[in-house]
KEMAR-853000 format. One record per residue (C-alpha): residue in three letters; x negated, y, z. Coordinates in steps of 0.2 Angstrom, whole numbers. Example, Ala and Ser with C-alpha at 12.3 -4.5 7.8 and 13.67 -1.06 7.14 Angstrom:
# residues 2
<node><type>Ala</type><px>-62</px><py>-22</py><pz>39</pz></node>
<node><type>Ser</type><px>-68</px><py>-5</py><pz>36</pz></node>
This chain:
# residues 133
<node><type>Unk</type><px>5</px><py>9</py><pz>-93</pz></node>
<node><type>Unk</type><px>16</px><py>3</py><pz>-78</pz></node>
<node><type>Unk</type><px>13</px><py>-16</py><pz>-74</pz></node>
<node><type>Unk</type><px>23</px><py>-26</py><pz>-65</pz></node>
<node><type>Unk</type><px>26</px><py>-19</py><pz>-45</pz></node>
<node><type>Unk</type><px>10</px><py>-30</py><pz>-34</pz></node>
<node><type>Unk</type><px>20</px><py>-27</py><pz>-18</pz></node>
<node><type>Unk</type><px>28</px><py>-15</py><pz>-6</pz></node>
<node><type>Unk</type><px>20</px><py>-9</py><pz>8</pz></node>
<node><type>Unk</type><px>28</px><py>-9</py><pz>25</pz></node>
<node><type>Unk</type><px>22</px><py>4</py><pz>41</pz></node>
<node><type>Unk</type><px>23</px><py>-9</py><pz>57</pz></node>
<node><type>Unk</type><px>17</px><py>-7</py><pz>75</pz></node>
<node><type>Unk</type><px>13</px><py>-23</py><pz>76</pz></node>
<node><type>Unk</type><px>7</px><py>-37</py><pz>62</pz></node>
<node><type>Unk</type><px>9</px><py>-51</py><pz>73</pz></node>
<node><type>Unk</type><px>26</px><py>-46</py><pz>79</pz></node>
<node><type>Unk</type><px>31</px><py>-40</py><pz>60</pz></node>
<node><type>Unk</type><px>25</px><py>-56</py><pz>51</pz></node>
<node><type>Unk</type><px>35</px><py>-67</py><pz>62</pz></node>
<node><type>Unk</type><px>51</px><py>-68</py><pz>53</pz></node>
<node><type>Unk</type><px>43</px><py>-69</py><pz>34</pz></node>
<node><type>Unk</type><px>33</px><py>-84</py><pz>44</pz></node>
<node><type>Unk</type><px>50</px><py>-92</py><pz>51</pz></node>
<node><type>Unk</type><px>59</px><py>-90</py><pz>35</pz></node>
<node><type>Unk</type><px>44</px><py>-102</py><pz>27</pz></node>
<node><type>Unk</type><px>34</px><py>-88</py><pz>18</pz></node>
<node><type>Unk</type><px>17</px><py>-90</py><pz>17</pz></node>
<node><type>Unk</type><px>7</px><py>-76</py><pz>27</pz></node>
<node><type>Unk</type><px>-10</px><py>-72</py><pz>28</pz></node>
<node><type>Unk</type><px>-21</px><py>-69</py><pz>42</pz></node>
<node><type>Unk</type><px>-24</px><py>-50</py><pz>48</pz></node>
<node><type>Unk</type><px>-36</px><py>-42</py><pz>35</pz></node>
<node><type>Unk</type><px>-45</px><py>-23</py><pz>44</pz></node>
<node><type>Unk</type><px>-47</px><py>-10</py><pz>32</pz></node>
<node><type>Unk</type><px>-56</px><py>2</py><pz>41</pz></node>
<node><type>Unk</type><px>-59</px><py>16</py><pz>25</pz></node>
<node><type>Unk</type><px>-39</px><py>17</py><pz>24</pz></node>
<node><type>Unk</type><px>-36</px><py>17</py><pz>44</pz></node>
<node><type>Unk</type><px>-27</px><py>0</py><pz>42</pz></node>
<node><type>Unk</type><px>-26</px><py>-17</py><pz>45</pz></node>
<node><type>Unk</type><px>-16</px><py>-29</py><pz>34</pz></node>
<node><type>Unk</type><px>-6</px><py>-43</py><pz>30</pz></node>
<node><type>Unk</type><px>-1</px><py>-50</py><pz>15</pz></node>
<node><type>Unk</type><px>17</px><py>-60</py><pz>14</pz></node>
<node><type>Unk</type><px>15</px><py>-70</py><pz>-4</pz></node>
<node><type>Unk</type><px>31</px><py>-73</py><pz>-12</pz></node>
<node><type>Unk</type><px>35</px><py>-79</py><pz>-30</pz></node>
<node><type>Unk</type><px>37</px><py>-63</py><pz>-38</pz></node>
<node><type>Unk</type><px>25</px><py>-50</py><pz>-27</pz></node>
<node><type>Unk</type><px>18</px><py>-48</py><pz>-9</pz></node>
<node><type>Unk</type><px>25</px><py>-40</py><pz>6</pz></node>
<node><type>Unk</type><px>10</px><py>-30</py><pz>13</pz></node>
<node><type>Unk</type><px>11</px><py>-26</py><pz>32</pz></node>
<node><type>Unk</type><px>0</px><py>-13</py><pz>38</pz></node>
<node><type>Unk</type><px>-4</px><py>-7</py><pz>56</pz></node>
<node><type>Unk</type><px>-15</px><py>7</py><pz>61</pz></node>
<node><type>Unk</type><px>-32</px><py>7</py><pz>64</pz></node>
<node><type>Unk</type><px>-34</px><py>21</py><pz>77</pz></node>
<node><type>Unk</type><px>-26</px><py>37</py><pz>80</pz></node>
<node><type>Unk</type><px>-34</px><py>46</py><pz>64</pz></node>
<node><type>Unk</type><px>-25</px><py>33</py><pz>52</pz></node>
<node><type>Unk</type><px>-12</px><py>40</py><pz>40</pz></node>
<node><type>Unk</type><px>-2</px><py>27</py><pz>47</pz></node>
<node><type>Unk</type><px>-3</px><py>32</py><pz>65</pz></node>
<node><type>Unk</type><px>6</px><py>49</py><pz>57</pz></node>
<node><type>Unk</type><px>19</px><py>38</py><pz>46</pz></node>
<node><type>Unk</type><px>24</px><py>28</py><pz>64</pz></node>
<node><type>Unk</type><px>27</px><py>44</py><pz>73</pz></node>
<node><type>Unk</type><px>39</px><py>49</py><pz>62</pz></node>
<node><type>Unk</type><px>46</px><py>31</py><pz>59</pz></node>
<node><type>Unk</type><px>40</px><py>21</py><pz>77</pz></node>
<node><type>Unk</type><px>50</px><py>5</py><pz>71</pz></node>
<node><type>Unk</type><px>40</px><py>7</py><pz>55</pz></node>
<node><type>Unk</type><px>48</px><py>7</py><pz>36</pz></node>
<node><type>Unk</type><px>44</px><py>7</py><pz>20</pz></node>
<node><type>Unk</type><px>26</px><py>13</py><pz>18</pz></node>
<node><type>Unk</type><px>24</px><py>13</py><pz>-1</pz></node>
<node><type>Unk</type><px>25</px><py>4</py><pz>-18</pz></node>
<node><type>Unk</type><px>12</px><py>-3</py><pz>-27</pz></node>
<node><type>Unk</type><px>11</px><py>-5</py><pz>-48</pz></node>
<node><type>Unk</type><px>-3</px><py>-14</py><pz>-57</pz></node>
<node><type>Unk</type><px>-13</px><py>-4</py><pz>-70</pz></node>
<node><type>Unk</type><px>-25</px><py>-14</py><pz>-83</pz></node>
<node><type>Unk</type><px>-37</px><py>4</py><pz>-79</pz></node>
<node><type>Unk</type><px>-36</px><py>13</py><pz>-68</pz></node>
<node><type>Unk</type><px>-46</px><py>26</py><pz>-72</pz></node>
<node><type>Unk</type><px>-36</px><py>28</py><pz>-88</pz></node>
<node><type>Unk</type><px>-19</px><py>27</py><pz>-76</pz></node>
<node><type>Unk</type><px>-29</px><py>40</py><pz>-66</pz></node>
<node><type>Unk</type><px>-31</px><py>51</py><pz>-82</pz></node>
<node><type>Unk</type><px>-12</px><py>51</py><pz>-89</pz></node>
<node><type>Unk</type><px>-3</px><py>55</py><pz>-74</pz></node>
<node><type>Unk</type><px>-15</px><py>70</py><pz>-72</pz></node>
<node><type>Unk</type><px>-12</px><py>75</py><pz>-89</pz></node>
<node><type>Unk</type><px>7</px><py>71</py><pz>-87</pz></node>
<node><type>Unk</type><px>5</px><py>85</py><pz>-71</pz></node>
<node><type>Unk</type><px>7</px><py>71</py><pz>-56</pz></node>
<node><type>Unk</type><px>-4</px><py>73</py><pz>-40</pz></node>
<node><type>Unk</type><px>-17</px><py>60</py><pz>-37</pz></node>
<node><type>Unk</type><px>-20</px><py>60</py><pz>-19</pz></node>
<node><type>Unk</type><px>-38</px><py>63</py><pz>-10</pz></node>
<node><type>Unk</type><px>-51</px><py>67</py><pz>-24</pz></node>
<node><type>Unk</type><px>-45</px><py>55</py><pz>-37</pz></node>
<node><type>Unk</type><px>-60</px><py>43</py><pz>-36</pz></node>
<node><type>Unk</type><px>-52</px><py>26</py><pz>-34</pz></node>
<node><type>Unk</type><px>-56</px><py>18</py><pz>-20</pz></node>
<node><type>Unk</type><px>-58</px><py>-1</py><pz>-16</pz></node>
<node><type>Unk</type><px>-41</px><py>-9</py><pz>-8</pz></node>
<node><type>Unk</type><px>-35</px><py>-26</py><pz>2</pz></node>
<node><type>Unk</type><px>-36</px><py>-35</py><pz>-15</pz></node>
<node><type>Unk</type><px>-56</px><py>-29</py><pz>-17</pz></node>
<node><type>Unk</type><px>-51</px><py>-20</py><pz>-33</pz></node>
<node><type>Unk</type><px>-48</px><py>0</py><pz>-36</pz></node>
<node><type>Unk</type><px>-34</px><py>9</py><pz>-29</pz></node>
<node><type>Unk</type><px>-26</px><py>26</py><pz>-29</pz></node>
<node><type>Unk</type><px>-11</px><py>35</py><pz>-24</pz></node>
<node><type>Unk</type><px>0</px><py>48</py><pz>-33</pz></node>
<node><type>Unk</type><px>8</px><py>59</py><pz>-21</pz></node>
<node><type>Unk</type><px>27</px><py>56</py><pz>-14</pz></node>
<node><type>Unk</type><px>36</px><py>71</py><pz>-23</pz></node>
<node><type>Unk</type><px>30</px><py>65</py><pz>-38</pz></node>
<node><type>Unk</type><px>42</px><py>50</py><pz>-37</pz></node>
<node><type>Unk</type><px>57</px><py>54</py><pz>-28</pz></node>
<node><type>Unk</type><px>49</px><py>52</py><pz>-9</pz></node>
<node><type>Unk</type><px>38</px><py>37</py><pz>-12</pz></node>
<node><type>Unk</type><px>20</px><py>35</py><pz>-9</pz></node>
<node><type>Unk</type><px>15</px><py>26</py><pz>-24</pz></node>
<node><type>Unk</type><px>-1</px><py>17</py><pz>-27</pz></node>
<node><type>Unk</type><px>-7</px><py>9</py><pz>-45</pz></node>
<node><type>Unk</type><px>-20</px><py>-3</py><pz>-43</pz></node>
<node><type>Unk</type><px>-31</px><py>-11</py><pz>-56</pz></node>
<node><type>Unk</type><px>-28</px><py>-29</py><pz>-62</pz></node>
């Protein structure tokens, strides 16, 4: 059901200052992407096997925001795996007893496909996201 990971998720406080050493070390970086529905802005580092995603808070209210108070350098946010469906993936982990987070209607994330996240005790302290391919 796993696909391969699609990237790790790193908590910053600041994109520009964050992308900075990916950029010096010739990666190629996107530009700043808002999400405002996760409380997030975005930047993608692509490397040849998976993305770097860097996100900073979009106002106090983000779930960020609360990952930064307890983390104010920032740190690793949470992992990503592909899914071919997500709604399948949805179903199995419910049936298997794992917690999907919010409602468990996907939502649309950076990559403009549906995302959800399973809850952190289900996975040994990490946030984990399955997005649709």
């Amino acid at each position: 059901m796993l696909g391969r990971i699609n990237h790790i998720a790193i908590a910053v406080p600041d994109l520009t200052a964050a992308a900075m050493p990916y950029r010096n070390l010739g990666a190629k970086v996107s530009e700043p992407q808002p999400l405002p529905e996760h409380g997030a802005a975005v930047v993608f580092v692509e490397l040849e096997n998976t993305k770097v995603e860097l996100l900073q808070p979009l106002g106090e209210n983000s779930p960020i925001s609360a990952f930064l108070e307890k983390n104010p350098s920032g740190g690793m946010h949470h992992i990503c795996y592909e899914v071919a469906d997500i709604l399948v993936a949805r179903d199995r982990a419910v049936a298997l007893g794992l917690r999907v987070l919010g409602d468990g209607t996907p939502k649309i994330g950076a990559h403009g496909k549906p995302v959800l996240f399973l809850h952190p005790k289900d996975f040994s302290g990490t946030l984990t996201e399955l997005e649709q391919i």
